[in-house]
C-alpha positions as a Markdown table, in Angstrom:
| # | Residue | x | y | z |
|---|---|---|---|---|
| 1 | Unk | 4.3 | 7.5 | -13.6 |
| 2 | Unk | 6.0 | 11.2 | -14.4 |
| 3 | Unk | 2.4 | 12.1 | -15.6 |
| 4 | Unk | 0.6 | 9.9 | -12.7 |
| 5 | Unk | 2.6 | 12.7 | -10.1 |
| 6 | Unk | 2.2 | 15.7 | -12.3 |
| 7 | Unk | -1.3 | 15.2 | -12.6 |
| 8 | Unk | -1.8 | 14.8 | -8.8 |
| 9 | Unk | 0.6 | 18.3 | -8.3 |
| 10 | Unk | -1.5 | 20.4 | -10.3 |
| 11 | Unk | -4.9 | 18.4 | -8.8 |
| 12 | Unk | -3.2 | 20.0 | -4.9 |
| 13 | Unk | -2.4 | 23.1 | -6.7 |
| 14 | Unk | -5.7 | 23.6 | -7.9 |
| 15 | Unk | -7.3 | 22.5 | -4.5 |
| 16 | Unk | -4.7 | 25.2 | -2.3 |
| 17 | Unk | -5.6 | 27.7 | -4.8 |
| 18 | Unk | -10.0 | 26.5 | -4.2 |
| 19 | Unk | -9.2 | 26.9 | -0.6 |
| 20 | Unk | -7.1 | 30.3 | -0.5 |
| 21 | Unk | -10.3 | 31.6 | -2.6 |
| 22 | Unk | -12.7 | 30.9 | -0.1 |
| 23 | Unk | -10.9 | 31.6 | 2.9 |
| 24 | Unk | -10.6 | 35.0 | 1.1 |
| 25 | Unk | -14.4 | 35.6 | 0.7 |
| 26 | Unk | -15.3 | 34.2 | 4.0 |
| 27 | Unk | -12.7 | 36.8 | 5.6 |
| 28 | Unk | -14.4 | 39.2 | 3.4 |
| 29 | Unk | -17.9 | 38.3 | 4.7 |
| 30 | Unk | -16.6 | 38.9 | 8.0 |
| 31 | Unk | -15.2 | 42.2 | 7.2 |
| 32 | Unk | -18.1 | 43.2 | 6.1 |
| 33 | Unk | -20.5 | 42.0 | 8.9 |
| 34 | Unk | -18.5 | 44.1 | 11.4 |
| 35 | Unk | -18.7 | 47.3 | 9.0 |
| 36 | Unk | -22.2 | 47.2 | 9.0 |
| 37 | Unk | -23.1 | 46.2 | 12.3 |
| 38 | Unk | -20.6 | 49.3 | 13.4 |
| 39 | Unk | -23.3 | 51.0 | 10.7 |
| 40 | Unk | -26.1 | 50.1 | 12.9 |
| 41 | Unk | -25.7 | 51.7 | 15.9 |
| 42 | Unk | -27.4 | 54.7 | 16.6 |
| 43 | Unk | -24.3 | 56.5 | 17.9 |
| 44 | Unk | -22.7 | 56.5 | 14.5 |
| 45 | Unk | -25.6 | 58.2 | 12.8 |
| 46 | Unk | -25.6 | 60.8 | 15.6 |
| 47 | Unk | -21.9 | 61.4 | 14.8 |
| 48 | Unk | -23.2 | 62.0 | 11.6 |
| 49 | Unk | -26.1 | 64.0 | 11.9 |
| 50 | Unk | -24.4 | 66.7 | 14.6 |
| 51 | Unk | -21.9 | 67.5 | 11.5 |
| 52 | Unk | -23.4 | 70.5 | 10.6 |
| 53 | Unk | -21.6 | 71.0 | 7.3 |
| 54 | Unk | -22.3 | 67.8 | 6.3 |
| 55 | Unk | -26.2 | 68.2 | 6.7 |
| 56 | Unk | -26.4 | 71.9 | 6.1 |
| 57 | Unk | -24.7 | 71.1 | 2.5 |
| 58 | Unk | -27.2 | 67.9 | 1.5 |
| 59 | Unk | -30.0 | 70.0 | 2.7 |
| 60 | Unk | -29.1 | 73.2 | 0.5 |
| 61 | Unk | -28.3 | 71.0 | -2.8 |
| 62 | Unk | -31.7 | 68.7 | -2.3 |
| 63 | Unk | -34.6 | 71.5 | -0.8 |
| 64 | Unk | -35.9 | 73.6 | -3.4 |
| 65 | Unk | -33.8 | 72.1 | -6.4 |
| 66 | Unk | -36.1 | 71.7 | -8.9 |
| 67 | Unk | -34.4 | 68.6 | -10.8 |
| 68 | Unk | -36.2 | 66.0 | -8.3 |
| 69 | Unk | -39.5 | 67.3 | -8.7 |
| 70 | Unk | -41.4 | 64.3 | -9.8 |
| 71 | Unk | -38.3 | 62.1 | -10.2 |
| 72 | Unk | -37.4 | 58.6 | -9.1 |
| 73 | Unk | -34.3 | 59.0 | -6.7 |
| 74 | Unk | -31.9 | 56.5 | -5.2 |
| 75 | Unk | -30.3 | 56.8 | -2.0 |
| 76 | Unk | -27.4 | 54.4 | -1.5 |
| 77 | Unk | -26.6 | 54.1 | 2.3 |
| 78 | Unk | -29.2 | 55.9 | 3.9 |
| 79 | Unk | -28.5 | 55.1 | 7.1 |
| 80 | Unk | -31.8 | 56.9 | 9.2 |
| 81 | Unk | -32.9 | 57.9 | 6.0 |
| 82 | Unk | -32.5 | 61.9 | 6.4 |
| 83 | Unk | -31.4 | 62.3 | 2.8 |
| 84 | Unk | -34.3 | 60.6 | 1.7 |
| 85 | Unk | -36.7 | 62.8 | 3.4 |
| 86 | Unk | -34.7 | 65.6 | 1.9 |
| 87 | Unk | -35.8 | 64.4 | -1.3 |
| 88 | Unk | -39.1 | 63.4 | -0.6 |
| 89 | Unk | -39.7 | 67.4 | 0.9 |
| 90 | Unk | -38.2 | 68.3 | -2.2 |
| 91 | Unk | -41.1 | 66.9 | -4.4 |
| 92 | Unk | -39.5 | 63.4 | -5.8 |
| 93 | Unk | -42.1 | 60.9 | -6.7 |
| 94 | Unk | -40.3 | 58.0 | -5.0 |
| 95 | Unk | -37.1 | 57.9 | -2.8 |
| 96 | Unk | -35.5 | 54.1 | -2.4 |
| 97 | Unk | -33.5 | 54.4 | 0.7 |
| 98 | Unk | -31.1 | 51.2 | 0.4 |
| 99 | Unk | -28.5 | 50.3 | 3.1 |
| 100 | Unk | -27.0 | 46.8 | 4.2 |
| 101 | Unk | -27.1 | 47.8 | 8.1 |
| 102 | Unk | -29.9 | 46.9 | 10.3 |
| 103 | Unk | -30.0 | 50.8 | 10.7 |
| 104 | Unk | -32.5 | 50.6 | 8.4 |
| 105 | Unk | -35.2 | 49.5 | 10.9 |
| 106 | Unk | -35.0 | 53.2 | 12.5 |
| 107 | Unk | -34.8 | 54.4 | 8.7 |
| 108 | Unk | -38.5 | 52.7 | 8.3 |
| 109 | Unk | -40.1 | 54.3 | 11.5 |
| 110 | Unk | -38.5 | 57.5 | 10.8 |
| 111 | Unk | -40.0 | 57.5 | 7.2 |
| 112 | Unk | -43.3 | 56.7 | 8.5 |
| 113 | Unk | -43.1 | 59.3 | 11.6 |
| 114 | Unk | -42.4 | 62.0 | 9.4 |
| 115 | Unk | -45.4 | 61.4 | 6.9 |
| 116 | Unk | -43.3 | 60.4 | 3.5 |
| 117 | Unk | -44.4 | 56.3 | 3.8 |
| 118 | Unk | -46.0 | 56.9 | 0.3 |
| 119 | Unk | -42.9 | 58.1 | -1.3 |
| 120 | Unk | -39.9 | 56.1 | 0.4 |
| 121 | Unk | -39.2 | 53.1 | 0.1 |
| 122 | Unk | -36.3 | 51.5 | 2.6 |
| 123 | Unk | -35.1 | 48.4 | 1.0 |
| 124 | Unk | -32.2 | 46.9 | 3.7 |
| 125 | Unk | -29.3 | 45.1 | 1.7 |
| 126 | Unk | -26.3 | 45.9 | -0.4 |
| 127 | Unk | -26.7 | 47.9 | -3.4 |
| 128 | Unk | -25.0 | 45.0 | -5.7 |
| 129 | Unk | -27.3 | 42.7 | -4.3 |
| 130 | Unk | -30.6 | 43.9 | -4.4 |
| 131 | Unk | -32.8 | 44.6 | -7.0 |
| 132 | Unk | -35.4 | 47.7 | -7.4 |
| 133 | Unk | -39.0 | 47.4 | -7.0 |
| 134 | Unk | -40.6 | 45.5 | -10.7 |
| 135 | Unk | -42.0 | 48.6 | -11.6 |
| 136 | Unk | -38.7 | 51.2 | -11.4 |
| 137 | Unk | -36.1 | 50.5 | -14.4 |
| 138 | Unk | -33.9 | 53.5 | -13.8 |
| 139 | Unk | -33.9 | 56.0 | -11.8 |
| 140 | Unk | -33.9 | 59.7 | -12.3 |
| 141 | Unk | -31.2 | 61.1 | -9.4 |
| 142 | Unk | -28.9 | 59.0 | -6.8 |
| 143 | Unk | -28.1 | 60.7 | -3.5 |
| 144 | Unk | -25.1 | 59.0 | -1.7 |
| 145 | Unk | -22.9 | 59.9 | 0.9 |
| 146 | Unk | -20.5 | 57.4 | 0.2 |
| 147 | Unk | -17.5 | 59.9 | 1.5 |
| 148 | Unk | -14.5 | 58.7 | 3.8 |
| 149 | Unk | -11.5 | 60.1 | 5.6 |
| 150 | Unk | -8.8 | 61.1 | 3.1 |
| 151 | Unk | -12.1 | 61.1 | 0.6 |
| 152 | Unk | -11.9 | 57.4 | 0.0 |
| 153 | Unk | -11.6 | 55.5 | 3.1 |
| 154 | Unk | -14.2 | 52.8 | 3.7 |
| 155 | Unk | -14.5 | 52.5 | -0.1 |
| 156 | Unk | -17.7 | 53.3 | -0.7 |
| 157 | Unk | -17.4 | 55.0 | -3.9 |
| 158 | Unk | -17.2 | 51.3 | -5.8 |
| 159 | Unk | -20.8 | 51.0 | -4.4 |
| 160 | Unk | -21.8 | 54.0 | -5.9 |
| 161 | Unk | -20.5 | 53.6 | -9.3 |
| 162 | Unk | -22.3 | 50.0 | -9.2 |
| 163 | Unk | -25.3 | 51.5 | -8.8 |
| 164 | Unk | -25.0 | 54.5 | -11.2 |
| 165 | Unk | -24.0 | 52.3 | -14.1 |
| 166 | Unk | -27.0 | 49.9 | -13.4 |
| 167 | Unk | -29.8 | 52.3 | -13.0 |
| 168 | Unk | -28.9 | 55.9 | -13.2 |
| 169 | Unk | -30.7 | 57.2 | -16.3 |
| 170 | Unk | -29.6 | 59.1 | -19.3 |
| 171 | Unk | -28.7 | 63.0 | -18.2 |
| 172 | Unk | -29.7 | 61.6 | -14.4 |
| 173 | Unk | -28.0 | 63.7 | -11.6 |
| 174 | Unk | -25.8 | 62.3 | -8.7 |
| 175 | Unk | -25.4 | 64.4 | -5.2 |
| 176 | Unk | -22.7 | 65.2 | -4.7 |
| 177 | Unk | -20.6 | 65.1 | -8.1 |
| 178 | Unk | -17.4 | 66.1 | -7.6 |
| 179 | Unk | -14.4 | 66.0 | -5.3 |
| 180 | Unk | -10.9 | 66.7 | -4.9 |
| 181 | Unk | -8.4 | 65.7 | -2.7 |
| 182 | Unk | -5.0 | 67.7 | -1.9 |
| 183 | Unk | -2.5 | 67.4 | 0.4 |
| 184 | Unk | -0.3 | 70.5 | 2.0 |
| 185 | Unk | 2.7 | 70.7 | 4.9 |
| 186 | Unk | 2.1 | 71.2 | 8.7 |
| 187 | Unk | 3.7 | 72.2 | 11.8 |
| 188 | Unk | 2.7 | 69.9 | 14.5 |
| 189 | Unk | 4.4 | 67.6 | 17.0 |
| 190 | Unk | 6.9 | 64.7 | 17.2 |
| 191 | Unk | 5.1 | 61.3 | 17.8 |
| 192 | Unk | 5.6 | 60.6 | 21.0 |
| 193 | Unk | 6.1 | 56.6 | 20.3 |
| 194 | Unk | 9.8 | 56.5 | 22.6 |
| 195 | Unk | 7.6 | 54.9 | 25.2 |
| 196 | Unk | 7.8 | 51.8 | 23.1 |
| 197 | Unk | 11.5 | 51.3 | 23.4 |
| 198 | Unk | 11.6 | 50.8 | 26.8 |
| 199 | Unk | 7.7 | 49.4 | 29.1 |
| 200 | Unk | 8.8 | 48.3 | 32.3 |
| 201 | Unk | 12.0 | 47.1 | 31.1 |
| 202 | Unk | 10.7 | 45.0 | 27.9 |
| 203 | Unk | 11.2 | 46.4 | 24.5 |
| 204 | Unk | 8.1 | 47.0 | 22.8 |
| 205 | Unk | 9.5 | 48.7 | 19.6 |
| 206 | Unk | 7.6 | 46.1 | 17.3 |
| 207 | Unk | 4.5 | 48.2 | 18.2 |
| 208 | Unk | 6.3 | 51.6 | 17.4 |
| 209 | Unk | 6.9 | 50.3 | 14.0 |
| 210 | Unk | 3.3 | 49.5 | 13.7 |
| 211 | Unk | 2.2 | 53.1 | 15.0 |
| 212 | Unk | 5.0 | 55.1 | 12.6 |
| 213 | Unk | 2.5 | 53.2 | 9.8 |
| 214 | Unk | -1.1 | 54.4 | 10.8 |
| 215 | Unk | -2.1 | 57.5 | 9.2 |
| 216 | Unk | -3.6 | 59.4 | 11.8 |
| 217 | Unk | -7.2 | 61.3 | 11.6 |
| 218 | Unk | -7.3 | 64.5 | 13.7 |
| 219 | Unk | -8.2 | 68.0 | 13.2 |
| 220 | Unk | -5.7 | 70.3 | 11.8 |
| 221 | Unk | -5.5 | 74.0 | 11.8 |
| 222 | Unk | -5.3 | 76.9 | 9.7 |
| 223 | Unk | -2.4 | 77.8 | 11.9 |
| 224 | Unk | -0.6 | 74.7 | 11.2 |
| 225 | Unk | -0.6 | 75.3 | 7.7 |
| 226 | Unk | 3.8 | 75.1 | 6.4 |
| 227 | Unk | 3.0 | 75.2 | 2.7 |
| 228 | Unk | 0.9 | 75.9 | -0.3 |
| 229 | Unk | -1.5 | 73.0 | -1.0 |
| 230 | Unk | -1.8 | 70.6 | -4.0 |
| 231 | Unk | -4.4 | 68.5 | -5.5 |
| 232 | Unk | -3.6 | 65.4 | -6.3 |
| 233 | Unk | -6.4 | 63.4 | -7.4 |
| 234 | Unk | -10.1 | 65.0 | -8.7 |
| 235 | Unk | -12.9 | 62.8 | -9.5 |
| 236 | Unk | -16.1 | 63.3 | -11.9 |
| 237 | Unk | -18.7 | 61.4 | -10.4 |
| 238 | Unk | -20.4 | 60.8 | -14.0 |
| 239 | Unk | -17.1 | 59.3 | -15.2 |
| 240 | Unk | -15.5 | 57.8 | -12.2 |
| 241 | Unk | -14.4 | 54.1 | -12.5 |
| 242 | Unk | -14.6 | 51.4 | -10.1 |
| 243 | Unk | -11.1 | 51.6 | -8.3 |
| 244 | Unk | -10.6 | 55.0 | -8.5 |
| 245 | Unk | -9.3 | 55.1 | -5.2 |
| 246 | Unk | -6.1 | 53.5 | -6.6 |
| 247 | Unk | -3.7 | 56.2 | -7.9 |
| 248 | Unk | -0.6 | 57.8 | -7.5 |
| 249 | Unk | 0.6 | 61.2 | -8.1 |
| 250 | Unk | 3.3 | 63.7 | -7.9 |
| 251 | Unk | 3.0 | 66.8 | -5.6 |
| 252 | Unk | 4.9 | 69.9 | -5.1 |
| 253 | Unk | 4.2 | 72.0 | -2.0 |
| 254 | Unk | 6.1 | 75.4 | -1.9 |
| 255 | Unk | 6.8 | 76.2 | 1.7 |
| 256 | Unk | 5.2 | 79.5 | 3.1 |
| 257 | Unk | 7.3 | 80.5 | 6.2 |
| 258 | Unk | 10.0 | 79.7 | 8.1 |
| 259 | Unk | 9.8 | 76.7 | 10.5 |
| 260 | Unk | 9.7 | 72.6 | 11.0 |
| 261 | Unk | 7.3 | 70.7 | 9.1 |
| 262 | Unk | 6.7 | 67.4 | 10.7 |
| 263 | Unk | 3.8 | 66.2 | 8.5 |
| 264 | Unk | 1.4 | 66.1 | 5.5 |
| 265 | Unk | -1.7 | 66.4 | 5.6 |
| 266 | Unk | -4.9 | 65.4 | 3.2 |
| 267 | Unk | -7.7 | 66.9 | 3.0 |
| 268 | Unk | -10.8 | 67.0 | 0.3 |
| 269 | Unk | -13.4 | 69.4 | -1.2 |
| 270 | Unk | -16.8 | 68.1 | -2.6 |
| 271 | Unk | -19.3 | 70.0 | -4.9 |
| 272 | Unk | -22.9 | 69.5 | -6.1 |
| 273 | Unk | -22.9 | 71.2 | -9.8 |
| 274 | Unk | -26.2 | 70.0 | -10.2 |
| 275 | Unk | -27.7 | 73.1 | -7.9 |
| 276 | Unk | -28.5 | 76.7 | -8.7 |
| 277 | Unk | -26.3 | 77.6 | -6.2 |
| 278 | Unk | -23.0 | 75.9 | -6.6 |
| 279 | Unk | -23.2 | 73.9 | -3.1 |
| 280 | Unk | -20.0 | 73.1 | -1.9 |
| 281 | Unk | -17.9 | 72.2 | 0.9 |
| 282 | Unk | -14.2 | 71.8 | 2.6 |
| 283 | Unk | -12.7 | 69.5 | 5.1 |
| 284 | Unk | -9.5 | 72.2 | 4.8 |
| 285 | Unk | -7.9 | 72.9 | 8.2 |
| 286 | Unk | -9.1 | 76.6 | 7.9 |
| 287 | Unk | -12.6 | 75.5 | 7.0 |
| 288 | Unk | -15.0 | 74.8 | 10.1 |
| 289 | Unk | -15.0 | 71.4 | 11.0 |
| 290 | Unk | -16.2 | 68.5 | 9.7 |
| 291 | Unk | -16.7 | 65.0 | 11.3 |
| 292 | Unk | -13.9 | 64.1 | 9.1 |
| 293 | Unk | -11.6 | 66.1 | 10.0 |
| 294 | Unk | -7.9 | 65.6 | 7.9 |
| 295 | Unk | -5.8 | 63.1 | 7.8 |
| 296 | Unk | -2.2 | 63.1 | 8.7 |
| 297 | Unk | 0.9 | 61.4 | 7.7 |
| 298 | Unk | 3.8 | 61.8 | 9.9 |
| 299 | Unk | 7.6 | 62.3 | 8.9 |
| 300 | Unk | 10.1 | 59.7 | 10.1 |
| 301 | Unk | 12.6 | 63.0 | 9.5 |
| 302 | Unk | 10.5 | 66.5 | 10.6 |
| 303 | Unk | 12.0 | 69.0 | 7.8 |
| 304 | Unk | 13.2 | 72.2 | 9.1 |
| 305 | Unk | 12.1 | 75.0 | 6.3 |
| 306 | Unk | 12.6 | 78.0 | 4.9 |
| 307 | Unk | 9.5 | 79.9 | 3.0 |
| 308 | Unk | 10.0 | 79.3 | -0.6 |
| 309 | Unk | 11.3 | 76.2 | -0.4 |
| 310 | Unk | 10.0 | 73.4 | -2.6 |
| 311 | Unk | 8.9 | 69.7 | -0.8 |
| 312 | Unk | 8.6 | 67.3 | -3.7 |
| 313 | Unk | 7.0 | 63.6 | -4.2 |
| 314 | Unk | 4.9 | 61.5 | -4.9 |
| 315 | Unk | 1.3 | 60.4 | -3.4 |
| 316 | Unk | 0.3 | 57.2 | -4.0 |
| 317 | Unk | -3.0 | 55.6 | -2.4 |
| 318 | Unk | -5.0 | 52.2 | -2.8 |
| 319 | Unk | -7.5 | 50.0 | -1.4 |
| 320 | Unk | -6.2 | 47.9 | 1.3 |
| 321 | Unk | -5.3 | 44.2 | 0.5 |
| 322 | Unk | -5.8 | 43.7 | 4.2 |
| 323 | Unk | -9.3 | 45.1 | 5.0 |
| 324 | Unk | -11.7 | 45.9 | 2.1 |
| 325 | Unk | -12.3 | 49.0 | 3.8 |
| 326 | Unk | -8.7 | 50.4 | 4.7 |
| 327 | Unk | -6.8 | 52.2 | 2.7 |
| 328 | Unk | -2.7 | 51.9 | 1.3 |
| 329 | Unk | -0.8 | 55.0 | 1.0 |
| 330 | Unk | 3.2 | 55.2 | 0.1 |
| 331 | Unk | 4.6 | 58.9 | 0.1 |
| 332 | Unk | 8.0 | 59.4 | -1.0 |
| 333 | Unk | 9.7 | 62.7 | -0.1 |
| 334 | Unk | 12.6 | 64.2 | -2.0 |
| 335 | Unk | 13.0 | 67.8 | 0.1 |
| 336 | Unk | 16.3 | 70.2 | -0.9 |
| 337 | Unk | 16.4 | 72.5 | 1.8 |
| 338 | Unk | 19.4 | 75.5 | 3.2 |
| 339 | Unk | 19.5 | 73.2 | 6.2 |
| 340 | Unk | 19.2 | 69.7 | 5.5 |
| 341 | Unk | 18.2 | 67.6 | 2.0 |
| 342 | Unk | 15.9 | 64.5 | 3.1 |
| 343 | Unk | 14.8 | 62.0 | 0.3 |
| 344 | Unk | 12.5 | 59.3 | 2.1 |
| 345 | Unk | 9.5 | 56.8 | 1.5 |
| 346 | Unk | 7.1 | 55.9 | 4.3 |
| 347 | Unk | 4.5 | 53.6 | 4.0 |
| 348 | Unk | 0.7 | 54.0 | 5.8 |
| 349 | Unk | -2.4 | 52.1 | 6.7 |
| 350 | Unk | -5.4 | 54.6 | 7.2 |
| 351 | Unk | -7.8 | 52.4 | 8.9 |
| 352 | Unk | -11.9 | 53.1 | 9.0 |
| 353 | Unk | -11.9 | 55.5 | 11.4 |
| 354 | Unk | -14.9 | 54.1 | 13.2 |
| 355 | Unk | -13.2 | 50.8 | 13.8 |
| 356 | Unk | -10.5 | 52.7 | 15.2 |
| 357 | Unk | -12.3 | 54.9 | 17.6 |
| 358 | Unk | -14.9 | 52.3 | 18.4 |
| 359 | Unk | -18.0 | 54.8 | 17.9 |
């Protein structure tokens, strides 16, 4: 009878853990379709395309750079396919455009419109789940944009490393290779998130906790600038792992004039070393602006300064558990100042920012 029940417990067990399992994937299905129908709309690749430092930085590390002369290159997310033709102008032998979104109808006609049909091929679908043409093995060069806000939101990068361990070849290139993320101190503003104590008489504070957690992307500038900066993660895209998004590290920013800091701020750099030229650019906030602007963590406690100071803490950052295409970030803030000492530990959601903004 005792082993009758026991048997039947761990039989339920076993089913609620079956059904957890694919309520998980089917939410994850559905994640996903939204992402890339957001990825199909035109508007989005506009966005894209009218970031000048974006393109003008592709467009210097793939024209006239030898190394995909006669090479078989990979593009993973092509979107309308502009880094493909990039390639094909360069001299590659065959470009595979790949991307999930239904974007890749355009990506087709552009292709053909621009005369390089005999050297791309666009191949709609993820990168894990599709499969190169019989006749392609490896390829020579992979050319992926696969970069977020705060560098790694919309975790793309795990798409990338899939398809670099599969079929990038021996000594094969990737654009771009390298990155680095820092974070500095800025002057800025108060939240204005009061309104929520008090909306036509009701108290609506639940929702100011909510807004206190979003990290918020917005342009930053040089002027806002409290404090030294600090890397705190750099990535080799020849080495990079699966999951790299999920680390945590300590940071010391030494304050640079007097004033109140009310936030940190993130922002990344991203090289191509495989160029003659050392092609390189920077979402800084004194570096012209970029469609992904920085991304901003705001103090609970602003911190009023005094240059030479030192803001300590640590920076910690993971992949949503929520949405496979948000990220987690905890800061904790341990600040000895002449005028107040603050030791704190905020928690953020930086959510894709074109779910956010609807583009």
């Amino acid at each position: 009878m005792f082993g009758s029940s026991t048997e039947e417990d761990l039989k339920s067990d076993a089913d609620r853990s079956l059904e957890l399992a694919l309520e998980r994937i089917k939410e994850r299905r559905q994640q996903e379709t939204l992402y890339f129908n957001i990825y199909s709309r035109i508007e989005v690749h506009e966005w894209l395309l009218k970031d000048r430092v974006r393109v003008k930085a592709f467009r210097k590390a793939i024209l006239h750079n030898e190394s995909f002369k006669n090479k078989t290159v990979l593009d993973v997310g092509c979107g309308m396919g502009i880094l493909s033709v990039f390639a094909a102008m360069a001299g590659a032998k065959k470009v595979l455009a790949v991307d999930a979104a239904s974007i890749t109808d355009y990506a087709h006609r552009i292709v053909q419109d621009n005369g390089y049909g005999n050297v791309i091929t666009v191949i709609r679908g993820k990168v894990e789940d599709i499969e190169l043409p019989a006749d392609i093995a490896k390829v020579d060069i992979i050319v992926c944009d696969w970069i977020g806000s705060c560098l790694f939101s919309e975790n793309m990068l795990d798409s990338l490393v899939f398809a670099r361990d599969k079929w990038l070849s021996a000594g094969g290139h990737i654009f771009p290779d390298t990155a680095q993320l820092y974070v500095a101190a800025i002057q800025g503003w108060d939240q204005d998130l009061g309104f929520w104590h008090d909306v036509h008489g009701f108290d609506l504070s639940a929702i100011r906790r909510r807004c206190e957690s979003l990290a918020v992307v917005e342009p930053v500038t040089g002027g806002q600038m409290m404090s030294q900066v600090c890397l705190v993660k750099s990535l080799d895209l020849y080495k990079a792992q699966r999951q790299s998004s999920d680390f945590r590290s300590f940071y010391e920013l030494k304050v640079t004039r007097d004033g109140w800091v009310h936030a940190l701020v993130a922002y990344f750099d991203v090289g191509f070393s495989k160029t003659p030229q050392g092609i390189a650019f920077s979402t800084s906030p004194c570096a012209p602006w970029t469609h992904w602007n920085q991304t901003v963590f705001y103090l609970e406690t602003p911190l009023p300064v005094k240059a030479g100071e030192l803001i300590k803490g640590v920076f910690g950052l993971k992949a949503s558990e929520q949405s496979i295409f948000d990220l987690e970030v905890d800061i904790y803030v341990d600040f000895e100042g002449s005028q107040k000492s603050v030791t704190s530990q905020q928690f953020f959601v930086l959510s894709s920012s074109l779910a956010v903004d609807g583009v």
